[in-house]
N, C-alpha and C positions, 0 to 999 in steps of 0.2 A: 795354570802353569805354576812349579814349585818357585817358589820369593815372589810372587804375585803380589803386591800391596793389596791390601780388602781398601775396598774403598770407605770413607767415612761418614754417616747417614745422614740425611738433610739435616738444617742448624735445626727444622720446628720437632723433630724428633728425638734430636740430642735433647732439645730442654724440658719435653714430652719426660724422657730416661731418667733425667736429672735431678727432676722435680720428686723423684718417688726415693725412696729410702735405699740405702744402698746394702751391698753384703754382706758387710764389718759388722759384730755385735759389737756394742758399747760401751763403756765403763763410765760413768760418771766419779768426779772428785772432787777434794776440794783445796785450794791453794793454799789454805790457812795451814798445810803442814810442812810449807817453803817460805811462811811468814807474811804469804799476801794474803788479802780476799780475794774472793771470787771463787769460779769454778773451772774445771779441767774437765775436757771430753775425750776419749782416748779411743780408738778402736782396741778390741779386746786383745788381738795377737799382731805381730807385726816388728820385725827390725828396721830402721834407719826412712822412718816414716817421713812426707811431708806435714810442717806444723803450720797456723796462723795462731796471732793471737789478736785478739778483738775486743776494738771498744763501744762502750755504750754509748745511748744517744742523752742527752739532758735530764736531770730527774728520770733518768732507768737504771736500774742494775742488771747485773747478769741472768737472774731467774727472768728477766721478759727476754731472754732468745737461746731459751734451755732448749725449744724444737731447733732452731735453726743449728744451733751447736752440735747437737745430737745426731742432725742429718749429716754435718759435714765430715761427724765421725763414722758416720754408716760408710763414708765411701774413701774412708780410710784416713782421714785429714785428723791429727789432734790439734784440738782446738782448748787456747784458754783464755778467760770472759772474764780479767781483774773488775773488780769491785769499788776501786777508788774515786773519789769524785761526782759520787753523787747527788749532791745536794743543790742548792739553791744559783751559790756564789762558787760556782764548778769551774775547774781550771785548765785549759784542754792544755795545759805543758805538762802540769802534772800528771795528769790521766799519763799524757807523752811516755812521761819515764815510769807509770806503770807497765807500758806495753813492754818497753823496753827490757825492764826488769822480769817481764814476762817472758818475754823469748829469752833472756841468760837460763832461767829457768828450764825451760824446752831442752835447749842447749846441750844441760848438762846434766838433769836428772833423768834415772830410770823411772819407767812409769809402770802401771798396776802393778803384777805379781814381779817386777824387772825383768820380763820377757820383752817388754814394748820399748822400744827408744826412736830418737829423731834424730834425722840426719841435719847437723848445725848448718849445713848448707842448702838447703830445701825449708826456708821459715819466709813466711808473711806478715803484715800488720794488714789489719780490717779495719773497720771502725764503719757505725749509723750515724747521720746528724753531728748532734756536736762530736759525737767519736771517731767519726771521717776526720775530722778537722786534728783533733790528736792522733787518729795514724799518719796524716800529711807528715807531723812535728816528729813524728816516732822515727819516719823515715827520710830527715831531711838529715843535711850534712851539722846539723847546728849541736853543741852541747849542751843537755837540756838539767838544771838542777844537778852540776856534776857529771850526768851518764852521759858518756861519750856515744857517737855513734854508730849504729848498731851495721852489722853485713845484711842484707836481704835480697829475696830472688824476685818477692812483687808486693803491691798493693793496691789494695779493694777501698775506694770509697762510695758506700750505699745513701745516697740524698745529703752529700754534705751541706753543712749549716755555716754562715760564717759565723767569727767568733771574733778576732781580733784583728787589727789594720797590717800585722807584720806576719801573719797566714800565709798569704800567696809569696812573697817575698821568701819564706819557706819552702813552699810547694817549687820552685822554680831551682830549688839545690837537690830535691830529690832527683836521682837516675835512675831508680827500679823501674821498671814497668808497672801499668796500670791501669785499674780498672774503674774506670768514675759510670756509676748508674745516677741517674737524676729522675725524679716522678713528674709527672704532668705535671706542667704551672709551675715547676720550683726551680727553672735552669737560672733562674734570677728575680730571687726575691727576697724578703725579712729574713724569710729561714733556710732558703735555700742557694746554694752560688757553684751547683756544679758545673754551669758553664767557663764563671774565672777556675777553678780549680782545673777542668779540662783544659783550658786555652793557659795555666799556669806553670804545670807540672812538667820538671824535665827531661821525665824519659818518656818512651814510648806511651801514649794513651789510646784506651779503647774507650769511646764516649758512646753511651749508648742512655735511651730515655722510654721509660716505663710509662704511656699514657695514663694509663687505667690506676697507676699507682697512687697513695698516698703516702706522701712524708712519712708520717707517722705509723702507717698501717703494719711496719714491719714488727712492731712490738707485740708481743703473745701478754695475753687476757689469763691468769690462770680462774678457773672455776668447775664447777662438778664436769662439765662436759672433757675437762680436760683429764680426765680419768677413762676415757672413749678415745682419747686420741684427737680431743681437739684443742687445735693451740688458741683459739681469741684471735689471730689475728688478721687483718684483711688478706682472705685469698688472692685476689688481685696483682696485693704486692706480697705476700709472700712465697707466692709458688715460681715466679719468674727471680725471682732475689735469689732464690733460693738455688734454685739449677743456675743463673747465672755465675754465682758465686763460687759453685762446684766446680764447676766447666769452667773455669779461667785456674782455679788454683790447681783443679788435676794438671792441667796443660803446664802452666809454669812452675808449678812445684814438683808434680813428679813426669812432668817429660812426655805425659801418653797424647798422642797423637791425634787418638781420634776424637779429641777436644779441642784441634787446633783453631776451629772455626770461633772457640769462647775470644780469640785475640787477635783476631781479623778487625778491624775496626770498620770495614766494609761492609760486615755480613749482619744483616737483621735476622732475630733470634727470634723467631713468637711475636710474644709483646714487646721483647726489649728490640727496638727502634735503634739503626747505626745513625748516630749523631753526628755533622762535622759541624767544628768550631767554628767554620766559616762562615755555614749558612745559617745556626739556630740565633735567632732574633735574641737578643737582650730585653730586659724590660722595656716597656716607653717609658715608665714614670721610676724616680729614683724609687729611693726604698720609706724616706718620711712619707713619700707620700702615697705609696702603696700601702702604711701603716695608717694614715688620716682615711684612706678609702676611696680615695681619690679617682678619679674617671680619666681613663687614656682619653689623647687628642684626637680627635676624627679622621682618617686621612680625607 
């Protein structure tokens, strides 16, 4: 029948679809010619695009999520991967008002040949590990180092980390919508606390939990293989991270429908498991003592 709605394909096929590179040819850049580091992923053609901008996890830079960034531009998403804060004694507020000055950016420049621009109203913050913890900060109502608070339509936190005691207290002024992924073992532990951050955040959450996955595993390895087209990094976690990631910012950045299931917080995707706050168990043991090695108590 003519205006029939198509219907939209199981979730394990969406992230089947997802998972693989998308339409968009590429452009890679580099920020240093807007006065940041890092890097710029752009799809090659396109007006009033959806953008994220994304941060790194502890001791990473942007060259370990050159594939991830690159996918998200294949299916039309520009993406940019500032560079500050990567060292030792890292500061997720600063990283904060990287992102921030990251999306002004977006905002307001043309990008490749100035065929490509972004719609100021269609921008995200992302962030891995400790750089979850600075998109919380990027997208909370607080002023961070001067940058006032940025407009946004969502955000992605991939195996947040905690970082500091006034974090959730942050998490709790945010109103975007959001996506918190957690890996096996880390909805509460040393390095991971995507369950407060899920049970913190005040807008809409989609809590979902990656078994198979590792913390870590999202970081790409470069080495000869990656000249074949292999990124280093745990398949496990990065082929669900990765259609996850896609399927929540099509849906909320640009509106397409038959994504809708990425923001069901109901619906299990593959491997990513629908999470409620409710039911996922806390640690038994605080976190010293999950750090000493400590052995839960018997029931």
């Amino acid at each position: 029948m003519a205006g029939k709605k198509k219907a939209a394909p199981p979730p394990d096929k969406l992230m089947t679809e997802l998972a693989r590179r998308g339409p968009h040819k590429v452009d890679r850049g580099d920020l240093g010619i807007v006065g940041m580091s890092g890097q710029i992923f752009v799809p090659r053609t396109g007006r009033k695009l959806p953008a994220v901008a994304f941060a790194h996890d502890w001791l990473a830079a942007s060259g370990r999520y050159r594939d991830l960034a690159f996918h998200l531009a294949s299916w039309g998403v520009v993406v940019a991967v500032p560079d500050g804060q990567t060292g030792v004694f890292a500061s997720d507020v600063e990283l904060a008002t990287d992102l921030r000055a990251a999306v002004t950016v977006l905002q307001s420049v043309q990008l490749g040949d100035g065929s490509v621009s972004v719609d100021p109203d269609r921008i995200a913050v992302a962030g891995h590990g400790f750089g979850a913890a600075a998109a919380i900060r990027a997208a909370s109502d607080a002023t961070l180092l001067g940058r006032p608070p940025i407009r946004l339509r969502s955000l992605v936190t991939v195996f947040p980390s905690p970082t500091t005691s006034d974090l959730l207290p942050a998490a709790r002024t945010v109103t975007a919508p959001a996506l918190v992924l957690a890996a096996g073992g880390h909805l509460d532990s040393m390095t991971g606390n995507a369950l407060a951050v899920a049970e913190n955040l005040g807008g809409d959450v989609v809590f979902r939990t990656i078994a198979a996955a590792d913390n870590r595993g999202l970081l790409e390895r470069r080495s000869l293989k990656s000249f074949i087209g292999i990124n280093g990094a745990d398949k496990a976690t990065h082929r669900p991270v990765r259609a996850q990631l896609t399927g929540y910012l099509l849906h909320t950045l640009a509106g397409e429908d038959a994504y809708a299931a990425f923001a069901d917080p109901e619906t299990t995707m593959g491997s990513a498991a629908a999470t409620s706050v409710d039911d996922a168990e806390p640690a038994q043991l605080d976190h010293l003592s999950q750090l000493l090695g400590a052995k839960p108590p018997r029931k």
